[in-house]
C-alpha positions as CSV (number, residue, x, y, z in Angstrom):
1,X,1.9,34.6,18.7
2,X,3.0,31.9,16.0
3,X,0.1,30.0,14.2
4,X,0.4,26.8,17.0
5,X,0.0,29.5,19.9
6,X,-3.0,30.9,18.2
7,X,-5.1,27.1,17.1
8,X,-3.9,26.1,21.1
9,X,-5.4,29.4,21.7
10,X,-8.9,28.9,19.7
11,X,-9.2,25.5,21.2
12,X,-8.9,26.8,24.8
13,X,-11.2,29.4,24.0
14,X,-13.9,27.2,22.6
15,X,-13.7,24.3,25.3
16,X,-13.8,27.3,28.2
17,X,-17.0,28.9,26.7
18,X,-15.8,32.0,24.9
19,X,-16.2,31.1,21.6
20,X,-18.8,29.1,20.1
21,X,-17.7,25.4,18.9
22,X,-19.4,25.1,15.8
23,X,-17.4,29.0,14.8
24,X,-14.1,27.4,16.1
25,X,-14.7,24.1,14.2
26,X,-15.1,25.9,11.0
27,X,-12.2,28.4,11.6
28,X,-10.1,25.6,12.4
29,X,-11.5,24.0,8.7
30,X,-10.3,26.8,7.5
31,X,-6.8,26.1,8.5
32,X,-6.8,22.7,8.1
33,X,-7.7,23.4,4.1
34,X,-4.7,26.0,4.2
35,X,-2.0,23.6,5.7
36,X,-3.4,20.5,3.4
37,X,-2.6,22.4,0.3
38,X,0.0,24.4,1.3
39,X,1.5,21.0,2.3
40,X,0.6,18.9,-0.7
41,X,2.5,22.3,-2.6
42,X,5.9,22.0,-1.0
43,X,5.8,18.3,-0.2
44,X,7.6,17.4,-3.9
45,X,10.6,20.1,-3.0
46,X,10.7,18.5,0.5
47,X,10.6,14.7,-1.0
48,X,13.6,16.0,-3.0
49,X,15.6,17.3,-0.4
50,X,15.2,14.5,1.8
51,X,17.1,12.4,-0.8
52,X,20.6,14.6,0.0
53,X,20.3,12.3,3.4
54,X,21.8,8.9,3.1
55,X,20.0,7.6,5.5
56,X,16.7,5.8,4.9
57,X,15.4,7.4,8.8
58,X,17.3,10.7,10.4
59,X,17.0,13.5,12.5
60,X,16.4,17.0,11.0
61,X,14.8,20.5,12.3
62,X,13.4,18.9,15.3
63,X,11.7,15.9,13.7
64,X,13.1,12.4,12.7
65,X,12.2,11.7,8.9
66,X,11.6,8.5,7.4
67,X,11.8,8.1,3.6
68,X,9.6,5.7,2.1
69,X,8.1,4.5,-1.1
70,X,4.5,4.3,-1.7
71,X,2.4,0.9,-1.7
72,X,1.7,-0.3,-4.8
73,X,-1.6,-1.4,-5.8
74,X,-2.9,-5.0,-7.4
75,X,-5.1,-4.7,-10.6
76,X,-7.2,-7.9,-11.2
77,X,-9.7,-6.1,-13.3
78,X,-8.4,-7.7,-16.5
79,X,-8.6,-11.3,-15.4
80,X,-12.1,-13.2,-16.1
81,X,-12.0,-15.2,-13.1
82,X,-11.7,-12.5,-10.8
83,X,-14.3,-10.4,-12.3
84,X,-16.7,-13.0,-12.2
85,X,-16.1,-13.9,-8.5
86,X,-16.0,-10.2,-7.8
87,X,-19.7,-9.7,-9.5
88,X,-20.6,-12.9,-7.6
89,X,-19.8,-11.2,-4.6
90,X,-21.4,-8.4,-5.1
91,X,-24.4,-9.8,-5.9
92,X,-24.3,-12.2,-2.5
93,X,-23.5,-8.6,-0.6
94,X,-26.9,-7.4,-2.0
95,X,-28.8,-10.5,-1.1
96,X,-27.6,-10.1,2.2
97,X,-28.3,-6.4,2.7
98,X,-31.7,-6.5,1.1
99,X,-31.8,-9.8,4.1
100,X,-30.8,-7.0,6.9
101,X,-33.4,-4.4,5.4
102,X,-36.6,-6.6,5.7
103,X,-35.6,-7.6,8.9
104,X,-36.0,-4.6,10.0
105,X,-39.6,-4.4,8.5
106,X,-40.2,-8.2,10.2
107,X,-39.8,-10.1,7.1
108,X,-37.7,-13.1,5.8
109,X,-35.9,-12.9,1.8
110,X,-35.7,-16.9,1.1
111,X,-33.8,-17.9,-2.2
112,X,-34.3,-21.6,-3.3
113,X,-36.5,-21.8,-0.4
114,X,-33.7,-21.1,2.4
115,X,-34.1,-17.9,4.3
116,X,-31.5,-15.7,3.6
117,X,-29.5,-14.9,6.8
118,X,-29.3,-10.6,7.0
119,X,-25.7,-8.8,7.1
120,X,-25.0,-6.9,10.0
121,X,-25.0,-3.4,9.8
122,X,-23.6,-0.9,12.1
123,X,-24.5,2.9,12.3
124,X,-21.8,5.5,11.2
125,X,-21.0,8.2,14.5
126,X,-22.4,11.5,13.6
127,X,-20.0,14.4,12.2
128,X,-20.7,17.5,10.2
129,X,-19.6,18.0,6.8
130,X,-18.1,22.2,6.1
131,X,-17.7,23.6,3.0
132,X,-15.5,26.6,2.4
């Protein structure tokens, strides 16, 4: 049985019963951890032999490949104007959260005499968190 026979496999066996989810979910944590960095260890080698294709998207071992370049990223911190804005922001973000928070408790925040309107907020879903 090859390794995709054998996670199909655990799956089937924990949504029929036979094995216990919260076992299969940390097995399958396991795995994932394996494949993450034994992908992140060949992925440089793989980057490299993708360049011997001319192409920018083809067809190889099954799969179509797409080589791409990374997004690049915008640094403002060194500009004065944005920084300000930024801690303006920020501060506005906690006035409106600490608006939201004594709401809950049935109380207004007013600043300058005007009642602060509260930021929604909405719950997170529940997971689990494994360590190996």
């Amino acid at each position: 049985m090859n390794a995709m026979e054998q996670i199909t496999d655990l799956v089937t066996q924990v949504e029929d019963g036979y094995k216990n989810p919260l076992e299969g979910f940390i097995e399958l944590k396991r795995i994932n951890d394996v494949l993450a960095s034994s992908l992140k260890q060949i992925q440089p080698s793989a980057i490299e032999d993708a360049e011997n294709y001319s192409e920018k998207e083809f067809k190889a071992f099954g799969a179509t490949v797409t080589k791409k370049n990374g997004a690049g990223r915008w640094d403002y911190t060194h500009i004065e104007d944005w920084t300000n804005a930024k801690q303006s922001l920020d501060a506005l973000q906690e006035s409106y959260k600490a608006a939201h928070k004594a709401k809950l408790k049935g109380q207004d925040i007013t600043e300058e005499g005007v009642i602060v309107e509260p930021a929604k907020y909405t719950e997170g879903k529940s997971t689990i968190s494994i360590k190996l």
